[in-house]
py3Dmol code that shows the C-alpha trace and the ligand (Angstrom):
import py3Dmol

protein = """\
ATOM      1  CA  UNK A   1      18.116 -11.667  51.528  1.00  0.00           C
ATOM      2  CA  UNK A   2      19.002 -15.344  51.074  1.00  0.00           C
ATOM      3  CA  UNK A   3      16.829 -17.672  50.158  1.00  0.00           C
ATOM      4  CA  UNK A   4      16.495 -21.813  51.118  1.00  0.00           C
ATOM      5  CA  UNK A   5      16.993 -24.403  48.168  1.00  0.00           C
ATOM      6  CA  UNK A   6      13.736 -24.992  47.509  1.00  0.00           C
ATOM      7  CA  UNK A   7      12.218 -21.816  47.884  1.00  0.00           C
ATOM      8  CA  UNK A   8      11.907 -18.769  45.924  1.00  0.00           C
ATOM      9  CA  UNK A   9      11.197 -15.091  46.827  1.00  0.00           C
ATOM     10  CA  UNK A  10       7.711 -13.679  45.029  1.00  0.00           C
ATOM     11  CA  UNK A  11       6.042 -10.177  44.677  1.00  0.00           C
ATOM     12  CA  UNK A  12       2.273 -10.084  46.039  1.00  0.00           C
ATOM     13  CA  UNK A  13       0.423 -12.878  43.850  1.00  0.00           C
ATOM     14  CA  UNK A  14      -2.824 -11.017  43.791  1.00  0.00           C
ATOM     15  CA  UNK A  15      -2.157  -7.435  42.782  1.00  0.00           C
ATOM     16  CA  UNK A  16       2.069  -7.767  42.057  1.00  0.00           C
ATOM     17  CA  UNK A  17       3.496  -5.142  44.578  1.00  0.00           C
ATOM     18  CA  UNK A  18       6.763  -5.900  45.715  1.00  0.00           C
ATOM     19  CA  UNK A  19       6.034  -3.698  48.811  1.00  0.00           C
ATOM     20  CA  UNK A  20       5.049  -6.107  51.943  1.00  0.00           C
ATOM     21  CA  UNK A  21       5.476  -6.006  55.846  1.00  0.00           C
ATOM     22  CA  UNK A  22       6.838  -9.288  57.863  1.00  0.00           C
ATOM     23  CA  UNK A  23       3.460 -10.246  60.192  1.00  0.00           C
ATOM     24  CA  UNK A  24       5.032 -13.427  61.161  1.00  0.00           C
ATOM     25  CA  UNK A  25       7.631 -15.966  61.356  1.00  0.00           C
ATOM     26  CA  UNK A  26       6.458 -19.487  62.610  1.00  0.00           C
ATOM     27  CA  UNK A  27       7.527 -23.287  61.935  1.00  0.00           C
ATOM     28  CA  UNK A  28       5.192 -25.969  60.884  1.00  0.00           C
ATOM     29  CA  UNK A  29       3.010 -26.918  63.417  1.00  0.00           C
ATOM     30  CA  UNK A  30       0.955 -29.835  61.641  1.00  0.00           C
ATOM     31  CA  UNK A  31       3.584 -31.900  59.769  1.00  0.00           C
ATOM     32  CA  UNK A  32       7.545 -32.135  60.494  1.00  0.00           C
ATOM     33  CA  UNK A  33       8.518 -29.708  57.388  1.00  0.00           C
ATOM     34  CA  UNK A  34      12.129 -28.068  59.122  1.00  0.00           C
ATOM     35  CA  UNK A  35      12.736 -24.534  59.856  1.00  0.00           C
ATOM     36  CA  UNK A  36      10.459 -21.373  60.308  1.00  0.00           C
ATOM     37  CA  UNK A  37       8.597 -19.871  57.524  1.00  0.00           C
ATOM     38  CA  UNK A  38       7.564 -16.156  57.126  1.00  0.00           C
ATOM     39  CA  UNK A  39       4.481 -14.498  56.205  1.00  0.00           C
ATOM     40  CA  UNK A  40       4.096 -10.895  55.140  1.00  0.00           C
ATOM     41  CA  UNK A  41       1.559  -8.519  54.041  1.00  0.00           C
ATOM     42  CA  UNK A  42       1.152  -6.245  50.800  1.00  0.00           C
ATOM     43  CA  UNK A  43       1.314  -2.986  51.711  1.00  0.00           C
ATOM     44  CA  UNK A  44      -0.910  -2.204  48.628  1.00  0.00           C
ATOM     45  CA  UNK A  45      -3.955  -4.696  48.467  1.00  0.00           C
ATOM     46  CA  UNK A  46      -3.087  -6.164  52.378  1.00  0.00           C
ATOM     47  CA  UNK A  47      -3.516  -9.869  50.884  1.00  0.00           C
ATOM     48  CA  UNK A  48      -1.024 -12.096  53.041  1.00  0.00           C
ATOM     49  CA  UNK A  49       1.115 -14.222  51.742  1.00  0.00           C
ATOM     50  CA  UNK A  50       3.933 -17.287  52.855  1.00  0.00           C
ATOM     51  CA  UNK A  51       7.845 -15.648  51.601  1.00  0.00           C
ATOM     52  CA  UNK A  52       9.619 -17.253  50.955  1.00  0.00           C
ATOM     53  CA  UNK A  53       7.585 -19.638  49.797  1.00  0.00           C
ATOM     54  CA  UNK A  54       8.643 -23.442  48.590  1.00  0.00           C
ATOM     55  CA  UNK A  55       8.932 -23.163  44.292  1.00  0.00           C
ATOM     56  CA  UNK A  56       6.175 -25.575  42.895  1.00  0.00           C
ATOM     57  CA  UNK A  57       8.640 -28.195  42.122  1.00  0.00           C
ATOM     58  CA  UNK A  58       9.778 -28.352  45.747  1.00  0.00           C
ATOM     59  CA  UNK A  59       6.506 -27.855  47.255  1.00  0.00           C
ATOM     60  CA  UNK A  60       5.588 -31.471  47.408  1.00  0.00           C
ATOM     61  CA  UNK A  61       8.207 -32.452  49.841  1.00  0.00           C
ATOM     62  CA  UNK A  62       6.321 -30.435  52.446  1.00  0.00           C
ATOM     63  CA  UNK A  63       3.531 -33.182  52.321  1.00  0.00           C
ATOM     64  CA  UNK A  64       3.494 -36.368  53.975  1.00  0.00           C
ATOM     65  CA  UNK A  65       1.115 -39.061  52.689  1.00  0.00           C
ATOM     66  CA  UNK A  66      -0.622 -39.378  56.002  1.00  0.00           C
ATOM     67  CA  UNK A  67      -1.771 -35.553  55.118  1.00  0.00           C
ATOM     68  CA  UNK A  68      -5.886 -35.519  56.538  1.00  0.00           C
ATOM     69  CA  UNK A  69      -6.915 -34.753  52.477  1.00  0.00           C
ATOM     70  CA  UNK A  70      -4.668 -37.567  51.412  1.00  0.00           C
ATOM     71  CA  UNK A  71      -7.064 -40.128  53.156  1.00  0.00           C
ATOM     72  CA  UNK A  72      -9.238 -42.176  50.839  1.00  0.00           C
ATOM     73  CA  UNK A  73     -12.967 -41.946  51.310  1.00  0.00           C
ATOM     74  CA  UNK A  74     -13.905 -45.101  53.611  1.00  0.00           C
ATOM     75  CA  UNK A  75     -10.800 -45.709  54.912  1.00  0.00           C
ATOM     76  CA  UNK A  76     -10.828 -43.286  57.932  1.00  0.00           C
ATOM     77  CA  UNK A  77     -12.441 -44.912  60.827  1.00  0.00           C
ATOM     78  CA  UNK A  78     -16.134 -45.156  61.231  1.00  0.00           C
ATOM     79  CA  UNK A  79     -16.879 -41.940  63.642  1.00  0.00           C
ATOM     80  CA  UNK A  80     -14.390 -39.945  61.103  1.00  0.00           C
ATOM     81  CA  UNK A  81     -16.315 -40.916  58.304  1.00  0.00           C
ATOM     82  CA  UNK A  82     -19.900 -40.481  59.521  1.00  0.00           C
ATOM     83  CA  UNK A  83     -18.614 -36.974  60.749  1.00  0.00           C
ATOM     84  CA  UNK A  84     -17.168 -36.759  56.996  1.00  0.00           C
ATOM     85  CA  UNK A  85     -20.636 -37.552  55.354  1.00  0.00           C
ATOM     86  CA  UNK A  86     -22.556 -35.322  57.216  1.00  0.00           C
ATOM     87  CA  UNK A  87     -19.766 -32.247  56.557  1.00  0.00           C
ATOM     88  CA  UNK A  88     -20.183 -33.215  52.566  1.00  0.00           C
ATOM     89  CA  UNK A  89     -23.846 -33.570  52.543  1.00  0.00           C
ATOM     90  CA  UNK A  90     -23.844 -30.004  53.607  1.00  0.00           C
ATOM     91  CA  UNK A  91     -21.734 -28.787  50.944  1.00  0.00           C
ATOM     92  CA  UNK A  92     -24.231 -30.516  48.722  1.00  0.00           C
ATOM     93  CA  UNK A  93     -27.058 -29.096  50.547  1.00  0.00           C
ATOM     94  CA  UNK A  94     -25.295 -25.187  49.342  1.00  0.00           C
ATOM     95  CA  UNK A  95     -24.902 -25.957  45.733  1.00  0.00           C
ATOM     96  CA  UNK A  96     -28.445 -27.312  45.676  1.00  0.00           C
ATOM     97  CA  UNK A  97     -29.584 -23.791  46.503  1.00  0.00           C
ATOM     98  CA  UNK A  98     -28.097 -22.503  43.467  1.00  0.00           C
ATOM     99  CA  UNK A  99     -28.454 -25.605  41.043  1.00  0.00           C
ATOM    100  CA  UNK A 100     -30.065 -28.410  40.312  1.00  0.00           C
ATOM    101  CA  UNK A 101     -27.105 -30.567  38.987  1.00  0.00           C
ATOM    102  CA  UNK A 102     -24.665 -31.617  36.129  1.00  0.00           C
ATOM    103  CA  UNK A 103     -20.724 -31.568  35.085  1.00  0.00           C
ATOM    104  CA  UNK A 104     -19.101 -30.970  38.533  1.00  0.00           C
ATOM    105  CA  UNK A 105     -15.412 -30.322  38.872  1.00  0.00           C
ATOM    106  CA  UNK A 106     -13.657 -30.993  42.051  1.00  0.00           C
ATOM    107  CA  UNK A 107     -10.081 -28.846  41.685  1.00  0.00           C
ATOM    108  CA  UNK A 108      -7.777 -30.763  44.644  1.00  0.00           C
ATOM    109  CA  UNK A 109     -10.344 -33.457  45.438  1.00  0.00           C
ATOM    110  CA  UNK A 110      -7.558 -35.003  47.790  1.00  0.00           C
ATOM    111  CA  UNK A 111      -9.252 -38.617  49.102  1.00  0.00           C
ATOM    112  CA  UNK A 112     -12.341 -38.175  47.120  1.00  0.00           C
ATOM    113  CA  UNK A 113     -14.700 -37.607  50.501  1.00  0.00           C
ATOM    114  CA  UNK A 114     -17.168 -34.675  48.846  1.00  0.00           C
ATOM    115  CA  UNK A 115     -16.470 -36.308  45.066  1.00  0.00           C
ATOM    116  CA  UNK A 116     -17.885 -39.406  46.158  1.00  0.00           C
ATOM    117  CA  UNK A 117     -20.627 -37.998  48.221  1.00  0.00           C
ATOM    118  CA  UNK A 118     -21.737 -35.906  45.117  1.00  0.00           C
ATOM    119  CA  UNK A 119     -21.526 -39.095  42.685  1.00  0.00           C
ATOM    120  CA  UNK A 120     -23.809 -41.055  45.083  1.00  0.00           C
ATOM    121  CA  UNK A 121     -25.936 -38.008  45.374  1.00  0.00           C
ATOM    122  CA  UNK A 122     -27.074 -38.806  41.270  1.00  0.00           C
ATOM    123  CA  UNK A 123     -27.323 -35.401  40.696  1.00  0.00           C
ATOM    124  CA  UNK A 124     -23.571 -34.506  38.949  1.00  0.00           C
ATOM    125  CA  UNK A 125     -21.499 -36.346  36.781  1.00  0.00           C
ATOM    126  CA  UNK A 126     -17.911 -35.535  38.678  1.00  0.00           C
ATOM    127  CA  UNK A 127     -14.661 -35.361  37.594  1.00  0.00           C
ATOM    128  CA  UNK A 128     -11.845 -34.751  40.449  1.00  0.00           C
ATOM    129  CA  UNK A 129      -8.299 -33.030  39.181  1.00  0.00           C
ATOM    130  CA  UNK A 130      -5.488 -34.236  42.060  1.00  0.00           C
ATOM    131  CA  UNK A 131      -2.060 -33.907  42.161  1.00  0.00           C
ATOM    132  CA  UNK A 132      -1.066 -36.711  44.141  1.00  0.00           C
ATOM    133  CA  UNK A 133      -0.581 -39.571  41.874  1.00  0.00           C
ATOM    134  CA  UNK A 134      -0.632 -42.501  44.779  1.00  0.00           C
ATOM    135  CA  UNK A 135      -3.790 -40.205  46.190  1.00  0.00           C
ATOM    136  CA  UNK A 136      -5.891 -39.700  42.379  1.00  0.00           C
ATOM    137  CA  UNK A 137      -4.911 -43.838  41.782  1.00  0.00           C
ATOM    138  CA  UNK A 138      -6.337 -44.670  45.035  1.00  0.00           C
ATOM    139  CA  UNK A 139      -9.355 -43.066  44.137  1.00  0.00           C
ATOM    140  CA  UNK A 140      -9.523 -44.271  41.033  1.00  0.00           C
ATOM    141  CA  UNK A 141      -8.990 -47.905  41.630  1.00  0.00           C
ATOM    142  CA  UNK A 142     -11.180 -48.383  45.509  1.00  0.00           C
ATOM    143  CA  UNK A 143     -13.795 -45.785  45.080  1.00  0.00           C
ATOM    144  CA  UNK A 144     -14.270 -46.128  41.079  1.00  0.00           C
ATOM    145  CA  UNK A 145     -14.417 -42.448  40.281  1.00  0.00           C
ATOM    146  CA  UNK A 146     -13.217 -40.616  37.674  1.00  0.00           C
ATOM    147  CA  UNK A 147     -10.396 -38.217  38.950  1.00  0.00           C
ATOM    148  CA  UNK A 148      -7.294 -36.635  36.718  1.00  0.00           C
ATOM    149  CA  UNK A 149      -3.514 -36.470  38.157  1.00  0.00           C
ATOM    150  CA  UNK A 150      -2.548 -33.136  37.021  1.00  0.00           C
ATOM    151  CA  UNK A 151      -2.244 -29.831  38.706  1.00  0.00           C
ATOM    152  CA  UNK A 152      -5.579 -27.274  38.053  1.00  0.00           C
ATOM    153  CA  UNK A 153      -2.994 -25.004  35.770  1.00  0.00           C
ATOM    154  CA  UNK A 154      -1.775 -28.257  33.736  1.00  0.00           C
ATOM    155  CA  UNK A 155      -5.136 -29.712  33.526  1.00  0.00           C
ATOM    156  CA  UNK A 156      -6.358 -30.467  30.243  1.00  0.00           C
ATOM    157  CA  UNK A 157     -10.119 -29.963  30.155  1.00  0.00           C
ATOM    158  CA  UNK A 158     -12.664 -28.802  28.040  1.00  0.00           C
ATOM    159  CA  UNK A 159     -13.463 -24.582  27.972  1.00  0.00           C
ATOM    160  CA  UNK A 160     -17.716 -24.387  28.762  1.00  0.00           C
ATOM    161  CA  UNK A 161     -17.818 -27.798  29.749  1.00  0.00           C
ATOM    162  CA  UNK A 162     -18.702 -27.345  33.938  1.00  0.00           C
ATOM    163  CA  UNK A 163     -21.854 -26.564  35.645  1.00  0.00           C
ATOM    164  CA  UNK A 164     -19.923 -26.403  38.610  1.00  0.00           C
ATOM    165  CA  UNK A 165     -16.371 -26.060  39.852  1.00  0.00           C
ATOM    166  CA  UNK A 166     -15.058 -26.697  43.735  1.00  0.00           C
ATOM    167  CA  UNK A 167     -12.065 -26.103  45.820  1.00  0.00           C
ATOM    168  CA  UNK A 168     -12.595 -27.240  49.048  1.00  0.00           C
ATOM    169  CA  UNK A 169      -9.961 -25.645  51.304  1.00  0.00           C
ATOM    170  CA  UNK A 170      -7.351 -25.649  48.052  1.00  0.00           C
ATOM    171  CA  UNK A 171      -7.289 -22.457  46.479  1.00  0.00           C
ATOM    172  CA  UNK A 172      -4.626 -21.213  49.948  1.00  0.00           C
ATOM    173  CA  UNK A 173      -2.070 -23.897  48.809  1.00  0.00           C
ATOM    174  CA  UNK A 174      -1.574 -23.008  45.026  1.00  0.00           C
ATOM    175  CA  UNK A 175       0.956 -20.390  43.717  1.00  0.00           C
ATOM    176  CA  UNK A 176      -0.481 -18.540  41.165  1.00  0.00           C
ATOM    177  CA  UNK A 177      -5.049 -17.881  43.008  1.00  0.00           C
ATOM    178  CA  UNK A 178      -5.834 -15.755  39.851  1.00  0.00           C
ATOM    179  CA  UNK A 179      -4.789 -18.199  37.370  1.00  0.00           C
ATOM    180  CA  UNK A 180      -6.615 -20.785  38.995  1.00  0.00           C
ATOM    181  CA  UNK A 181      -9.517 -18.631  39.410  1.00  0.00           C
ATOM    182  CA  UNK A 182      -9.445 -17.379  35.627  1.00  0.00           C
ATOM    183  CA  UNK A 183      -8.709 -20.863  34.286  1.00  0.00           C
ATOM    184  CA  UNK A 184     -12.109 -21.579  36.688  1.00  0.00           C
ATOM    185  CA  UNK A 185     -13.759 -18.748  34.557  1.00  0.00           C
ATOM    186  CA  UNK A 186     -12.980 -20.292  31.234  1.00  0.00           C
ATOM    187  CA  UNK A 187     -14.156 -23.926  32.283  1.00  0.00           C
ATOM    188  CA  UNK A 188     -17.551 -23.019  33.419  1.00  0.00           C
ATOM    189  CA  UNK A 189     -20.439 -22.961  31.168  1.00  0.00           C
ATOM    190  CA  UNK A 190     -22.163 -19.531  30.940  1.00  0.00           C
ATOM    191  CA  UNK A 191     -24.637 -19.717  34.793  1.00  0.00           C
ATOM    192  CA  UNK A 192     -22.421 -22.033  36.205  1.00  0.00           C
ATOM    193  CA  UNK A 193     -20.991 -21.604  39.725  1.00  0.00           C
ATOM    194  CA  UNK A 194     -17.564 -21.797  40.878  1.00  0.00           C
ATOM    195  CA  UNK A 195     -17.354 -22.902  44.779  1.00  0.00           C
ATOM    196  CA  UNK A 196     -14.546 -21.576  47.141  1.00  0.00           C
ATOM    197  CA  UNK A 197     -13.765 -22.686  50.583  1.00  0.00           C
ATOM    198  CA  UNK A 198     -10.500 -21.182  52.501  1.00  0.00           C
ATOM    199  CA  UNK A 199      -9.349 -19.568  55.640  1.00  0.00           C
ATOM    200  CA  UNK A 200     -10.812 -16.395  56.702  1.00  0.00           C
ATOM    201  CA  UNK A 201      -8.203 -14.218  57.964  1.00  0.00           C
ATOM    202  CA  UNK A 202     -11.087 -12.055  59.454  1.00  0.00           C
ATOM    203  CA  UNK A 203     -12.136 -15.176  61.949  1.00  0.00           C
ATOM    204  CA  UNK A 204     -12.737 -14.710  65.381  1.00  0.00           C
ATOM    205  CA  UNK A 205      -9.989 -18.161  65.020  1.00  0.00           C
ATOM    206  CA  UNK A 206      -7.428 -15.808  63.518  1.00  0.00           C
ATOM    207  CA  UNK A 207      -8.153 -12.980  65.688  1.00  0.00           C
ATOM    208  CA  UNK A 208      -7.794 -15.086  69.405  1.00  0.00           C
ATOM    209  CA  UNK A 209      -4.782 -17.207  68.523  1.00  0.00           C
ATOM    210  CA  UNK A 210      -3.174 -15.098  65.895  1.00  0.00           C
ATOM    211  CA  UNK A 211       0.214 -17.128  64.656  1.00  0.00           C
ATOM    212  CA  UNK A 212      -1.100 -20.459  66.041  1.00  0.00           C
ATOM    213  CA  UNK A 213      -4.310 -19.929  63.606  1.00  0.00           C
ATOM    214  CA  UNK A 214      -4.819 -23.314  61.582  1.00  0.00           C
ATOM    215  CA  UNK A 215      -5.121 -20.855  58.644  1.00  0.00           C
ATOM    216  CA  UNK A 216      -1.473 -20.663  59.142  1.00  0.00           C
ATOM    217  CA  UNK A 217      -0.538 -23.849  58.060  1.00  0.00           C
ATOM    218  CA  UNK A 218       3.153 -22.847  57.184  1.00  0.00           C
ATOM    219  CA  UNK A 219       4.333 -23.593  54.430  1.00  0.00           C
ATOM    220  CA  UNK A 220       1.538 -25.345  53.156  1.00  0.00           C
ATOM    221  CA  UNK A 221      -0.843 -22.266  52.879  1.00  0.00           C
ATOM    222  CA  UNK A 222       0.747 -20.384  50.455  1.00  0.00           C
ATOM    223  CA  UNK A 223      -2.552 -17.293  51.080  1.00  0.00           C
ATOM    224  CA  UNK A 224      -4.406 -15.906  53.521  1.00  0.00           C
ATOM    225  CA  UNK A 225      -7.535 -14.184  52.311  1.00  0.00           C
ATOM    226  CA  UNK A 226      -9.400 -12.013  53.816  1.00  0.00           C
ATOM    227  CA  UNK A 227     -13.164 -12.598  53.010  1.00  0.00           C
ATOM    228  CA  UNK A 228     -14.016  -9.058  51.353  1.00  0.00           C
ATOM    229  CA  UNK A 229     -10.598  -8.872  49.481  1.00  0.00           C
ATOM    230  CA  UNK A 230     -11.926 -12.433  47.988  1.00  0.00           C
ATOM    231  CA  UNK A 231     -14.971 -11.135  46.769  1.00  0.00           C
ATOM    232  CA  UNK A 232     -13.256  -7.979  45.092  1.00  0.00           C
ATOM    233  CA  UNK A 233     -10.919 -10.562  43.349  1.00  0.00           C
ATOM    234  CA  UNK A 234     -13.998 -12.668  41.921  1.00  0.00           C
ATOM    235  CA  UNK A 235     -15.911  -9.309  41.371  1.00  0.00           C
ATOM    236  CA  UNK A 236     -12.455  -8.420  39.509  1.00  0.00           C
ATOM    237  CA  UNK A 237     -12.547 -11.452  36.973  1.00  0.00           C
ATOM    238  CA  UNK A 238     -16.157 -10.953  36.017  1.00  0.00           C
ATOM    239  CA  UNK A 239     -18.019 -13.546  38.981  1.00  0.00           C
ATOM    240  CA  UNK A 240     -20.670 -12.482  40.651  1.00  0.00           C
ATOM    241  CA  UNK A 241     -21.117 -13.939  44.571  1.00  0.00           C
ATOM    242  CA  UNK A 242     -24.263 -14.928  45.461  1.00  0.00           C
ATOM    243  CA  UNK A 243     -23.611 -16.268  49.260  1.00  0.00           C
ATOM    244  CA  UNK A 244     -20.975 -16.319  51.780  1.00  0.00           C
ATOM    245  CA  UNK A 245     -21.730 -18.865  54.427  1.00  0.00           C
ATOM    246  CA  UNK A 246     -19.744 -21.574  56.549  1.00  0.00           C
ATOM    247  CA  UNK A 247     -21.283 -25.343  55.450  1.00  0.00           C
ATOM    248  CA  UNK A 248     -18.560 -26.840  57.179  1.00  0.00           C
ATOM    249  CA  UNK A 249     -18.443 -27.447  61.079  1.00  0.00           C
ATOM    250  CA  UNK A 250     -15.867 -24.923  62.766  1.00  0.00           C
ATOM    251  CA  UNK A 251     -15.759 -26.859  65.907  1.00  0.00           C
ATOM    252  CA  UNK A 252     -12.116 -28.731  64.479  1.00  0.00           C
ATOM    253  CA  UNK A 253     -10.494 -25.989  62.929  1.00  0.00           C
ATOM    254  CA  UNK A 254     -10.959 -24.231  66.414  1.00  0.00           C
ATOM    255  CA  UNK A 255      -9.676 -26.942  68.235  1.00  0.00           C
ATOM    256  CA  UNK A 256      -6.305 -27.456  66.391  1.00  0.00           C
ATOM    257  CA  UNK A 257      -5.798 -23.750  66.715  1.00  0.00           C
ATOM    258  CA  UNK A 258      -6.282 -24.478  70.358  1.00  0.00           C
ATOM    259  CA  UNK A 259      -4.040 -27.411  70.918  1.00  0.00           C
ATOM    260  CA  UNK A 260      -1.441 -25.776  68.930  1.00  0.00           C
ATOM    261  CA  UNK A 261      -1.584 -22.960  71.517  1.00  0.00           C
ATOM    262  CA  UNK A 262      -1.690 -25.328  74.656  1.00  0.00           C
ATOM    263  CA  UNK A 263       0.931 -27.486  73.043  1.00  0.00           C
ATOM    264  CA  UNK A 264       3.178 -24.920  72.753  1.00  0.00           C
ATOM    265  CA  UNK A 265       2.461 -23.710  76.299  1.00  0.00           C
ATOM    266  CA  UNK A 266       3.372 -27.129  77.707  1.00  0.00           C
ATOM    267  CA  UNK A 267      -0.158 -28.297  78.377  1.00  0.00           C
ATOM    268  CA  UNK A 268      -0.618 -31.737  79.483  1.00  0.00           C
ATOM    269  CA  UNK A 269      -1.056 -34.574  76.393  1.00  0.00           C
ATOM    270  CA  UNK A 270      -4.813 -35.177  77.454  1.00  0.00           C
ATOM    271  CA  UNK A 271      -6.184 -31.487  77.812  1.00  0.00           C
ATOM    272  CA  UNK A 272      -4.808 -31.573  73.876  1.00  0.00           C
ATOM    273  CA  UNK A 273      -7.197 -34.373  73.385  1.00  0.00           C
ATOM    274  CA  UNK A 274     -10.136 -33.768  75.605  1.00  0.00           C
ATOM    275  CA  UNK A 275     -10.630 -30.405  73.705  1.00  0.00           C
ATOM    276  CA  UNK A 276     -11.715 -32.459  70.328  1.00  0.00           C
ATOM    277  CA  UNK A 277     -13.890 -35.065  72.823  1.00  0.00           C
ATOM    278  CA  UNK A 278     -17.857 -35.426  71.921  1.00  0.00           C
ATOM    279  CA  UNK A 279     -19.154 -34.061  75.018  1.00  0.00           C
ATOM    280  CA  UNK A 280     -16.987 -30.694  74.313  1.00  0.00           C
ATOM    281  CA  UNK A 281     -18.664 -30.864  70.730  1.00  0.00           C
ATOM    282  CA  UNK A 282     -21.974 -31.306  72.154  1.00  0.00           C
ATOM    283  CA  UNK A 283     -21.891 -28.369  74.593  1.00  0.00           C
ATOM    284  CA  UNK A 284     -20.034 -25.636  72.094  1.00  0.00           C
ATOM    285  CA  UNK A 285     -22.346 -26.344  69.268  1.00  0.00           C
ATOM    286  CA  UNK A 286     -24.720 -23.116  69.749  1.00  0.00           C
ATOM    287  CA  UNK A 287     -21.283 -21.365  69.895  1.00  0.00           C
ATOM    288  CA  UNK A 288     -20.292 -22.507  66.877  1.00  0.00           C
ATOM    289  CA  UNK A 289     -23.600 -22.178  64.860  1.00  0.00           C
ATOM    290  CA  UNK A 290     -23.381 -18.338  65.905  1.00  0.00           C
ATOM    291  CA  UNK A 291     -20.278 -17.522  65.015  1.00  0.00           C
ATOM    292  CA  UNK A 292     -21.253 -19.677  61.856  1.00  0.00           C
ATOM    293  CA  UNK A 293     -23.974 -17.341  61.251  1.00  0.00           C
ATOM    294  CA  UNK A 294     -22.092 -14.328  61.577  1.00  0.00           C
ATOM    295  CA  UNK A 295     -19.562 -15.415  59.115  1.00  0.00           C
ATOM    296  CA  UNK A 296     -16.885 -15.615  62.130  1.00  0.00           C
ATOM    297  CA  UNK A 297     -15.754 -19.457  61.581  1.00  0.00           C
ATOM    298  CA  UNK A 298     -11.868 -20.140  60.762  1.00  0.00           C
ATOM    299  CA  UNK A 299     -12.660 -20.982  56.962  1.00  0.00           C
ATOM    300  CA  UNK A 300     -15.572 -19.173  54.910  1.00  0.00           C
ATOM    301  CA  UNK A 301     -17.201 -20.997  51.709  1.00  0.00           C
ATOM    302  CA  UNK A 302     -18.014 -18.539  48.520  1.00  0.00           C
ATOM    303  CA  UNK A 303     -20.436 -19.657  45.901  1.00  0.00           C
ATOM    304  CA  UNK A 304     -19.698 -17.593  42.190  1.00  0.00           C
ATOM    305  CA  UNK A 305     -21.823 -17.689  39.527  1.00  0.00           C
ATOM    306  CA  UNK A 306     -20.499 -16.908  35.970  1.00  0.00           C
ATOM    307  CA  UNK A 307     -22.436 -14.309  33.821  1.00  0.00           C
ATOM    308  CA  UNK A 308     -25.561 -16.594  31.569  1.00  0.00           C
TER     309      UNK A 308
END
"""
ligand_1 = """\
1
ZN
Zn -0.950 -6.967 46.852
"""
view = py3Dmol.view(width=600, height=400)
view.addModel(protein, "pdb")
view.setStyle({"model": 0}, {"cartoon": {"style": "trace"}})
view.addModel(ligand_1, "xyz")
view.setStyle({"model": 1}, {"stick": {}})
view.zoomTo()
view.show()
């Protein structure tokens, strides 16, 4: 099979079969990156995967710098931002359950939104790790914070030196999830927690609009987990999970599902919007917070605690 400049043709990244079935061919539906992208399944360990899938030195050119997580802290407008700091003092609100503070790592920390929350919080001392230059220099120079332009893999920091690590919806976009996750290992101190939000293949989201899932996001999301295989994976490199839980609202990763679905079935401009209007929000909460509760939301969040 040929492959695309730019791409490259990979066995499963989790367990290294070369045996996979196509589930689906789709183009980008968030961004403008050209042509349709295909993701298939390992007939061994069932992990899905984007392949082709754009090499890491190409990968960049399928994000544009209005990207959501390329945003700066403060500089979305004011109902984005309150909605913003209420999603990160969740997040804050889970680690607190399973530690007091410290050395926090933020792996992908994009605009800074939960690193800056966390700072303010005075309970960690945070360090973010972006590879966006323009995005990490932003953050550095408006919001003051200490954040590192390197990749995870390339990033030079100290082994035992984090009380906590986080990937906030990152560990579906890099290429190599077990490297990251074992590089995670060596960087926490013995009892500290590693913190992993991505798409849940298993979602009720996934399940009712299947290839126009936000999960999808071709050929940015490089993965797509399912929950339990996750867990066996952390289990694998010596992590034992202590909660799986959903911090972050669901009602927007629903809704972009949705509109890709009525966009794509020629549905008038303002149905696309009204589906993401307050009122809507107001009235679907309880359906959210169940589906929340039953670990059905789009993305899941797993906290990992490292052997003391
Ligand atoms: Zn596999």
């Amino acid at each position: 099979m040929s492959v695309s400049p730019g791409f490259e043709q990979v066995p499963c990244p989790i367990c290294g079969s070369e045996e996979s079935r196509v589930v689906l061919r789709r183009g980008d539906l968030m961004l403008s990156s050209e042509g349709e992208f295909t993701v298939t399944e390992c007939l061994a360990c069932r992990h899905q995967f984007l392949n082709p899938r754009p090499t890491r030195e190409a990968i960049h050119e399928h994000y544009e710098d209005e990207y959501d997580q390329f945003i700066v802290a403060g500089q979305e407008n004011r109902l984005r931002q309150l909605d913003h700091d209420y999603g990160q003092r969740k997040r804050l609100r889970l680690l607190k359950r399973h530690i007091a503070g410290g050395r926090l790592i933020d792996v992908g920390c994009g605009g800074c939104a939960f690193l800056l929350s966390a700072s303010r919080s005075g309970d960690w001392d945070v360090l973010g790790i972006e590879p966006s230059a323009a995005t990490a220099e932003a953050c550095r120079s408006l919001l003051g914070l200490s954040v590192m332009t390197s990749s995870w893999e390339g990033a030079d920091v100290p082994a035992e030196s984090a009380d906590v690590i986080t990937l906030w919806e990152v560990l579906e976009h890099l290429h190599d999830p077990l490297a990251t996750i074992r590089k995670c290992y060596r960087v926490l101190r013995p009892g500290g927690l590693l913190v992993i939000s991505t798409p849940n293949r298993g979602s009720l989201d996934a399940r009712l609009f299947g290839p126009y899932w936000v999960g999808y996001e071709l050929p940015r999301h490089l993965h797509m987990f399912r929950q339990e295989h996750l867990q066996e994976i952390l289990a694998a490199e010596g992590l034992k999970v202590e909660e799986v839980c959903l911090p972050d609202g669901a009602f927007f990763a629903f809704n972009t599902s949705l509109r890709f679905y009525l966009r794509d079935h020629g549905a008038p401009g303002w149905l696309q919007r009204a589906i993401f209007s307050l009122p809507l929000r107001a009235v679907s909460a309880p359906f959210f917070w169940v589906s929340g509760k039953l670990l059905l939301g789009s993305s899941l969040t797993t906290v990992a605690r490292k052997p003391a």
